[in-house]
C-alpha positions as CSV (number, residue, x, y, z in Angstrom):
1,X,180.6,173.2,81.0
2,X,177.1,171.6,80.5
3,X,175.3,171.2,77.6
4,X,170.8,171.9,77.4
5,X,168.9,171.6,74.7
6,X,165.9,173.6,74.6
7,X,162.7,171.9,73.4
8,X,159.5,174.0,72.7
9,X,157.7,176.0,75.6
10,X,161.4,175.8,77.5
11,X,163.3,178.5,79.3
12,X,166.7,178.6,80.8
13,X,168.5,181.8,83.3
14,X,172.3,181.0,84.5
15,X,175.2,182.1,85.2
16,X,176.8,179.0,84.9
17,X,179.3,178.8,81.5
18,X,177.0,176.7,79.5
19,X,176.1,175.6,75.9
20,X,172.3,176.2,75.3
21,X,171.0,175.0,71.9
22,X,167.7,174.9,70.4
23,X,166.1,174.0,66.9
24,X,163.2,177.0,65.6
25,X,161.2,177.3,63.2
26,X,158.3,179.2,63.1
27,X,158.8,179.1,66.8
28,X,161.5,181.9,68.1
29,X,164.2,181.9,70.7
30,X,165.6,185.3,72.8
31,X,169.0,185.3,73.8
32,X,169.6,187.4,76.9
33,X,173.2,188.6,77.8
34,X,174.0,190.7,80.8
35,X,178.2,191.7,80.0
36,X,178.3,192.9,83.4
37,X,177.7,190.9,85.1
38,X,177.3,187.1,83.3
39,X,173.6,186.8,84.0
40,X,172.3,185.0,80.4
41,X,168.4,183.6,79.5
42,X,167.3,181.7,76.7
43,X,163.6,180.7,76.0
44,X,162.0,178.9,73.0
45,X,158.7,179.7,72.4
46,X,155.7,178.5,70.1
47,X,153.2,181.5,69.7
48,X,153.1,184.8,70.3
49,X,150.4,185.4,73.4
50,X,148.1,183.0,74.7
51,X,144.4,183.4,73.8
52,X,143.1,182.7,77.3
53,X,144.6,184.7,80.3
54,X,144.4,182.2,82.8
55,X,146.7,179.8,80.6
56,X,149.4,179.2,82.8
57,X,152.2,177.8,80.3
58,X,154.0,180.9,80.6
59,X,156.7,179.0,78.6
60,X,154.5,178.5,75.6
61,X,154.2,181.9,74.4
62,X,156.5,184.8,73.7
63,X,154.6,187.2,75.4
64,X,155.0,185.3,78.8
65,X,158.3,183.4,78.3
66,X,160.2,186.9,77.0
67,X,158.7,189.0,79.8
68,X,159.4,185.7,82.5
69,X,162.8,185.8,81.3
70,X,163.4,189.7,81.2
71,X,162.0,189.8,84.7
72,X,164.2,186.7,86.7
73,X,167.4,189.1,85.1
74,X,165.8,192.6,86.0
75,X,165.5,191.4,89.7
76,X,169.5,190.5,89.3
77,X,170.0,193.7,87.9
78,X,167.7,196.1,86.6
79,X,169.9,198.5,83.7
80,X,168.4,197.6,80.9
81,X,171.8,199.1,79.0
82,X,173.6,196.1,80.6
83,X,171.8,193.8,78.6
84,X,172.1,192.6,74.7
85,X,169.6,190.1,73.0
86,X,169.4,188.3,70.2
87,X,166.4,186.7,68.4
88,X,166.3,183.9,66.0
89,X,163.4,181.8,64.1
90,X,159.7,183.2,63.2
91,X,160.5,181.0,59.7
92,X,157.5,180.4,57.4
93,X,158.6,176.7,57.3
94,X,155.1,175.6,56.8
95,X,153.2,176.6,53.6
96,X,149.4,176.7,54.1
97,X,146.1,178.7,53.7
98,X,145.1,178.9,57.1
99,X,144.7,182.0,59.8
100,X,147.6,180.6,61.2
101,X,150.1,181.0,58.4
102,X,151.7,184.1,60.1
103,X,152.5,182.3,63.1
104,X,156.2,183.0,62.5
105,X,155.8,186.6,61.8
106,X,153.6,187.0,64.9
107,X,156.2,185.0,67.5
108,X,159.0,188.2,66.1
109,X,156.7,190.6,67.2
110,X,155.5,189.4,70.8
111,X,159.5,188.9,71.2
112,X,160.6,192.3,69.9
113,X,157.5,194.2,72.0
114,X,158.8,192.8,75.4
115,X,162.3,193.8,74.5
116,X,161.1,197.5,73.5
117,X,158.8,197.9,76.6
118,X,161.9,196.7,78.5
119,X,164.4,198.7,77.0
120,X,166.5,196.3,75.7
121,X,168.4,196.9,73.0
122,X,168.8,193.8,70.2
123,X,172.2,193.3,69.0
124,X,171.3,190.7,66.6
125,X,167.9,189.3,64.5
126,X,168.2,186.3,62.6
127,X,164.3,186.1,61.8
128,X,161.9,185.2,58.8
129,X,162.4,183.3,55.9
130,X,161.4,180.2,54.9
131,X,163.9,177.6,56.8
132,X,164.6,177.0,60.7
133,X,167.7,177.6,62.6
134,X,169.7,175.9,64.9
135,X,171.0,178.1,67.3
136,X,173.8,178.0,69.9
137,X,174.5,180.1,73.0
138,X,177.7,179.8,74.6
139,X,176.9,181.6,77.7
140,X,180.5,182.0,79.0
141,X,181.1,184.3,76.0
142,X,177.8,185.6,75.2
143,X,178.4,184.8,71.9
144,X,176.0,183.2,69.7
145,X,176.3,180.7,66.6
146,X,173.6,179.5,64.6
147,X,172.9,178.0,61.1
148,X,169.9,177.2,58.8
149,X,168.7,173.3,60.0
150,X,169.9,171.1,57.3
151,X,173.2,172.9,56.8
152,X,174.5,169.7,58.3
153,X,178.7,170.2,58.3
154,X,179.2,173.8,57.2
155,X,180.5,176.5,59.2
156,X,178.1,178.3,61.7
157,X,177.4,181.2,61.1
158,X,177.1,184.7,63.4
159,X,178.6,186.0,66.3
């Protein structure tokens, strides 16, 4: 079984039994399970939508990476019913003043208005707060672990 971490702006789409991991914050990460058929997707993003149109970073932002994602697994197979997703991070982990200070807040939404428009239904959010997450996604299973980062040797939590 292999192991990938996801860093920032990242995507993965297997069928492979794999570990995928990934560390958010204010950033947030979709799970995508298809129990049909074994089709999974993960993708960590770091905004919500890009500001320019032309930015082709699709990974980058929510709105792109979610729908990218959604898409590669609709072409495989396009019930919507036969998929479950999860969504983790959108943390306030960052105190500050600035426009930006609902970065977390507006990652949840881009995530949870792709799932919607796709009719996806979300078996699990782990969002908001003030701390990030570690989460794990054993794609074999479709199960997914996560804990608060920093919660160094206790028991994950979730499933």
């Amino acid at each position: 079984m292999i192991h990938k971490f996801l860093k920032p702006g990242e995507f993965h789409i297997t069928r492979e039994s794999a570990i995928l991991e990934t560390l958010v914050g204010s950033c947030v990460c979709v799970c995508l399970y298809n129990f049909k058929n074994g089709w999974v997707a993960m993708n960590h993003f770091l905004r919500d939508r890009p500001v320019n149109k032309d930015d082709a970073d699709i990974g980058h932002f929510g709105s792109t990476s979610t729908r990218h994602i959604v898409d590669k697994l609709m072409v495989i197979d396009n019930a919507p019913f036969h998929y479950r997703a999860m969504v983790f991070g959108g943390a306030a982990v960052i105190k500050t003043m600035s426009l930006d200070s609902d970065i977390g807040s507006r990652n949840i939404d881009a995530a949870l208005q792709v799932l919607a428009d796709a009719r996806i239904r979300i078996s699990k959010k782990e969002v908001s707060g003030k701390r990030g997450r570690r989460v794990i996604f054993n794609t074999e299973t479709g199960i997914v672990r996560w804990r608060f980062a920093g919660d160094v040797g206790r028991r994950s939590r979730g499933e």
